[in-house]
N, C-alpha and C positions, 0 to 999 in steps of 0.2 A: 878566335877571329882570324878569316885568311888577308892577311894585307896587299892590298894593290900590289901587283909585280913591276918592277924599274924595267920599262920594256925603250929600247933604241934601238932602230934599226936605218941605217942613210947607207945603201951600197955607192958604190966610187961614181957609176952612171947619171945619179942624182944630180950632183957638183954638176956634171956636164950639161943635164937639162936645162939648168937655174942658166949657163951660161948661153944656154941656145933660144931661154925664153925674153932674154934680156934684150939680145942678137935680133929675132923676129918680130918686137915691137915696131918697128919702123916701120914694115909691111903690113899692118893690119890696121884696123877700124875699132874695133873693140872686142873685148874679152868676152869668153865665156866659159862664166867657173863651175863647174859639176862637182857638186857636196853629194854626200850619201842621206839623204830625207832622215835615217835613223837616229845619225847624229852630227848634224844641220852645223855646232859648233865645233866639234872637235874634227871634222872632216874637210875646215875651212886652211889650209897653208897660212900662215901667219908672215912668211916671207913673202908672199903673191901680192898683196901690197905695196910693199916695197919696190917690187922686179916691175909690177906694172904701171904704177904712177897714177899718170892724170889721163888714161883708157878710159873710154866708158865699157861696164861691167855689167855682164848680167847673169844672175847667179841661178844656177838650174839642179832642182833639190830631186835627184832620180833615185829609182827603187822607190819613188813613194807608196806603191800600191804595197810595199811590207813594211811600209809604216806608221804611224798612229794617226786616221784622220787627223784629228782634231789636234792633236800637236803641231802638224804640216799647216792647218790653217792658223795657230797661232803663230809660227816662223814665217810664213808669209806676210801677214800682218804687220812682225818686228822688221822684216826687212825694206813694205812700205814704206813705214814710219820713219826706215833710215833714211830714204829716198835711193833704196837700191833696187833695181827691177830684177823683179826674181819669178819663178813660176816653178808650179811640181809635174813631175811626169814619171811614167816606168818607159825607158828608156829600150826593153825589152820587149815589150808589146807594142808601144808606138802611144799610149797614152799617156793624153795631154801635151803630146807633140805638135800638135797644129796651131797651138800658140803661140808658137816659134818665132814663125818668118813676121808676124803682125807683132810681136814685140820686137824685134830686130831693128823693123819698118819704125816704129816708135822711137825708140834708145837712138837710132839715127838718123830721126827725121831731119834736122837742120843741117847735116853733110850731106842728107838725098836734094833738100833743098838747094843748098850753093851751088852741088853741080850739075841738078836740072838750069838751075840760072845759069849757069857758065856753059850750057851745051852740052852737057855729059848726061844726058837722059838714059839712064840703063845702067849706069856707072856698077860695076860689078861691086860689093862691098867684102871687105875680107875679114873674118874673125878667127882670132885665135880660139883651141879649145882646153884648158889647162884644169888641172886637180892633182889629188892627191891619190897612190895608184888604186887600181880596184872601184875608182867612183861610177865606172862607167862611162867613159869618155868616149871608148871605138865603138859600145853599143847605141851610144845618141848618133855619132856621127854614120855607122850602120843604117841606122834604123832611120834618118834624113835623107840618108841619098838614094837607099832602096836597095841596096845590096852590101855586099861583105867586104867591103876596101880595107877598113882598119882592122886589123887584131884583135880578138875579142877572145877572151879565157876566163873563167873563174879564180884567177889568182892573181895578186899583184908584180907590177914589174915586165907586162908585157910588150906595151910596146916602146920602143927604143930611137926610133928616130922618126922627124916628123915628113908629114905628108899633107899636099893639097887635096881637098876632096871637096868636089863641086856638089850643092845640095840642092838651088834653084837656078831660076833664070842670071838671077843677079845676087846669089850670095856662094860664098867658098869658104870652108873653114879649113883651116889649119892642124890640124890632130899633134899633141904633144906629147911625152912620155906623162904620165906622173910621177908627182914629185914631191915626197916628203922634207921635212926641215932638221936639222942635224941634231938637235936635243928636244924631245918635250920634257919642257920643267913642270911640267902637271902632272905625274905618271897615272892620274885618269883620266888623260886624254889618250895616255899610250893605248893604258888599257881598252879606252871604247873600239880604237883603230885597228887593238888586235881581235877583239870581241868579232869583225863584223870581216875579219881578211886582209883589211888594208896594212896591216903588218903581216911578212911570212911566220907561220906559224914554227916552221924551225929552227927562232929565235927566240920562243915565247916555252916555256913551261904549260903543255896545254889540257893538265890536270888542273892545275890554280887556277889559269883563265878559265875553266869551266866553271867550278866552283863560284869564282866571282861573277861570273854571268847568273848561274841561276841563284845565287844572293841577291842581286839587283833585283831580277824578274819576280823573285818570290813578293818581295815586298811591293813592285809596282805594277806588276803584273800577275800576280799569284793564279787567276782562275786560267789563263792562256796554257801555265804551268800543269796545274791539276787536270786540264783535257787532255793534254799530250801525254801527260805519265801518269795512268789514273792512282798508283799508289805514294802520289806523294803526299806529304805531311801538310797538316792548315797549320803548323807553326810557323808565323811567318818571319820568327827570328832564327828560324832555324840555321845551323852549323852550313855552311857551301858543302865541305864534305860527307856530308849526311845527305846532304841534297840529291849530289854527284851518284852517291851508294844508293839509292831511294830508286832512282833514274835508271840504273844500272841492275834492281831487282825487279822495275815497273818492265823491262824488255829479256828479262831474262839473259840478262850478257854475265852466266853464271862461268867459274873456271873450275879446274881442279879442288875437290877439298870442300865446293861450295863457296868459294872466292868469288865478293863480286870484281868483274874486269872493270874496273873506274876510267883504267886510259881509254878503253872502246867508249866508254860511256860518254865519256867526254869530248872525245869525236865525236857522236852522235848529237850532243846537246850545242855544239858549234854549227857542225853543218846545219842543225834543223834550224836553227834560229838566222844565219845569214841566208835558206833557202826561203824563208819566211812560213814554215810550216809549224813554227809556234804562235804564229799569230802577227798583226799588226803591231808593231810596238819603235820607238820611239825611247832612245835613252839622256836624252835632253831635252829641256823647254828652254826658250828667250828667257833672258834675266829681264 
């Protein structure tokens, strides 16, 4: 059995974000926190609470389209029930972006109110845009203002300092670095973080991480598995390494000798799964 890897990763720039997100509360209206739809909880900062107080928040679950309807519609539901406005979108394509500005308009109806009554009709509203790196923060704020303002890369840790970016008549967000928290005491929370990018992989063993991904998948996901690599095993207790090896003769990533290549393979079964071409999938539900 491969056991979770103790994955930490907080470079020095992080400390500086937490102090910059603390700093730019004064200026804004309210939060908005971009989670990865995959994994809804363990891509939530656990300090962001803390750094933003009594904000109103609203939490936007992007990359949904690679991940599990029907899990997205139960975390929607959990976070109704919290009374926290939340909504899903692919932040890439632009779907389910147009919910945006009308939940904005909502979350801050009673400040459009005061200062339509105080004479401030149009009053610009300011929101911060904050997560954890990799959630897709420069590709919402991208994809809202209609062009390429923020930095946008497939890996985390891109962008570094923050910027105004105007999105309608009367709203401007904020763009933040992401910002991971200095220990996960869960190390499967590390692990889903590195499962999906949001930890660099050059701090991660990215044979094991492979293995325990397609461990997970086999068992919750097993048929997504069997379409993409048609020679793998209906054991769904199977070894991760056996998996990894399975994967790795289903693409023919043969070496010298007849060696399978397991590290190519396991780049292979990372990338396809955060590209979302193993399928729709979801590695948490709401407790």
């Amino acid at each position: 059995m491969i056991e979770a890897p103790s994955i930490q990763w907080f470079p020095g720039h992080m400390t500086k974000t937490k102090r910059m997100i603390k700093a730019s509360l004064p200026l804004v209206d309210a939060v908005v926190e971009v989670i990865d739809a995959r994994i809804p909880a363990a891509s939530r900062n656990p300090d962001l609470s803390s750094l933003i107080e009594d904000k109103p928040r609203i939490v936007l679950l992007n990359k949904s389209d690679s991940a599990d309807e029907k899990a997205t519609e139960k975390w929607l539901r959990y976070y109704k029930n919290n009374g926290i406005p939340a909504l899903s979108a692919d932040c890439r394509t632009g779907k389910g972006l147009n919910r945006f500005e009308p939940l904005v308009n909502e979350v801050l109806a009673d400040l459009i109110k005061r200062s339509n009554e105080r004479g401030m009709t149009g009053r610009v509203l300011h929101l911060m845009v904050v997560g954890i790196p990799n959630a897709g923060k420069s590709s919402f704020i991208n994809r809202m203002a209609g062009s390429k303002k923020a930095k946008v890369e497939d890996r985390p840790g891109v962008t570094r300092e923050k910027q105004w970016v105007k999105i309608a008549k009367n709203i401007e967000l904020l763009d933040m670095p992401g910002v991971l928290w200095p220990k996960f005491e869960d190390k499967l929370v590390g692990e889903k973080l590195a499962f999906t990018g949001a930890v660099k992989d050059d701090v991660v063993d990215i044979e094991t991480l492979a293995c325990r991904l397609l461990m997970n998948l086999n068992v919750n996901y097993h048929d997504n598995l069997k379409e993409r690599y048609k020679k793998l095993s209906d054991d769904l207790n199977e070894d991760g390494y056996e998996l990894l090896k399975q994967v790795g003769m289903s693409r023919g990533m043969l070496i010298s000798g007849g060696e399978i290549n397991t590290e190519r393979a396991a780049i292979t079964v990372l990338d396809e799964f955060r590209s979302g071409k193993l399928g729709r999938i979801t590695l948490e539900l709401p407790e």
